[in-house]
C-alpha positions, -999 to 999 in steps of 0.1 A, spaced: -48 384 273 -83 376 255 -103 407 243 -133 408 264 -159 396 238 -139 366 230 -133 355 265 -173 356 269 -173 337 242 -148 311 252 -163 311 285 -201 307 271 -184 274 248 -168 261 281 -204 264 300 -221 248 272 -201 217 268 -200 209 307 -240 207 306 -244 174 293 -219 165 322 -239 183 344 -274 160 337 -286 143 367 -277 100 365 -302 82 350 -317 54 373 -312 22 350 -333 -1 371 -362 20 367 -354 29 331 -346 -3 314 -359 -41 318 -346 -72 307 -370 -86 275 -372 -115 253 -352 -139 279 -341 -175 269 -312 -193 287 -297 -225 276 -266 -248 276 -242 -236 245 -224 -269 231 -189 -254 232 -174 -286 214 -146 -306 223 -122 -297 241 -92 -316 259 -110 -345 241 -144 -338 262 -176 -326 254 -177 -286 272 -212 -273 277 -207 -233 288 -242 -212 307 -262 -192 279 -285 -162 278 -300 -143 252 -319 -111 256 -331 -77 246 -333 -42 266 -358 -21 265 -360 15 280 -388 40 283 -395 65 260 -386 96 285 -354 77 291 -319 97 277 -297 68 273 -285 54 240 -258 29 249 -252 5 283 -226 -14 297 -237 -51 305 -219 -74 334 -238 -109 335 -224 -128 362 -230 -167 361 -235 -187 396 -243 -221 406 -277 -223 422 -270 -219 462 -236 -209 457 -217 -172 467 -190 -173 444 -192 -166 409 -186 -196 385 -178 -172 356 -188 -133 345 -187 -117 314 -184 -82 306 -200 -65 276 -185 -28 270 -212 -18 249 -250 -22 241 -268 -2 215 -301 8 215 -321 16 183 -351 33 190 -362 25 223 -347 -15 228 -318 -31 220 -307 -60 198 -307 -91 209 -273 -99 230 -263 -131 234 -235 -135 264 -219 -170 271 -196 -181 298 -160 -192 288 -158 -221 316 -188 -245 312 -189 -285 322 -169 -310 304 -177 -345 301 -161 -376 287 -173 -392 255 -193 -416 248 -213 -393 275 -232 -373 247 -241 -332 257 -275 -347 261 -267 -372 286 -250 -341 308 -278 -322 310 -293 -354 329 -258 -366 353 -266 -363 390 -241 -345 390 -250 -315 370 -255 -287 390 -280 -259 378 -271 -221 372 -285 -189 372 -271 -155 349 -274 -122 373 -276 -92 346 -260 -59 358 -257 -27 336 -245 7 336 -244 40 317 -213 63 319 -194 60 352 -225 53 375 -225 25 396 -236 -10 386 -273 -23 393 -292 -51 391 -313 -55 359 -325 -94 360 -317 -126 375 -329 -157 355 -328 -194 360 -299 -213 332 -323 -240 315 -311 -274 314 -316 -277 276 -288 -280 247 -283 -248 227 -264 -254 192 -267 -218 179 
């Protein structure tokens, strides 16, 4: 058995690390926006012998200053415009911020649209049909529950960076 003073002690060091545990949840949605938004159609190459176009978006986060939170968890979820299901999602494990905003994060889908040559990306963007997307950002901090952050509109134009 523990002396007495080094059980208060151990007990004190137990206490002290559960704290930060103990802090209430901080409510994302209120405490970070979406910033610096562009969307876009990445040329993905060739692939299978066909041109692949994949969904783009690029953004920053940017919290308040009273806001405790120095790293997120990012879901974006791709849809085609009037559709339920999901065309594609990616999941990003880990965005930094420095200072009170992020870097800018770049997340692309892995399927896209595929078309056959001569058909240039170009022409794509213009087929009838080309159906239009939207990127649905989600984030997270710790093991909270994911919420909506921003829902923007894909752009029809051809990304090559």
């Amino acid at each position: 058995m523990l002396p007495s003073r080094y059980a208060l002690a151990f007990a004190l060091c137990l206490a002290c690390c559960a704290l930060p545990a103990c802090s209430a949840p901080v409510d994302l949605k209120q405490a970070v926006e979406v910033t610096d938004v562009s969307t876009g159609w990445f040329d993905a190459g060739i692939v299978d012998g066909k041109n692949k176009l994949v969904p783009s978006v690029t953004f920053r986060l940017k919290k308040k200053s009273d806001v405790n939170v120095s790293t997120v968890s990012i879901n974006v979820v791709f849809k085609q415009v009037g559709a339920e299901d999901h065309f594609d999602e990616v999941y990003v494990q880990r965005v930094d911020f420095t200072g009170a905003e992020s870097a800018p994060t770049t997340v692309r889908a892995k399927a896209g649209y595929t078309g056959d040559p001569p058909q240039t990306r170009a022409e794509m963007l213009k087929n009838i049909h080309f159906q239009d997307m939207q990127a649905q950002i989600f984030a997270k901090a710790g093991s909270a529950q994911w919420v909506p952050l921003h829902s923007t509109p894909i752009a029809r134009q051809l990304l090559v960076k």
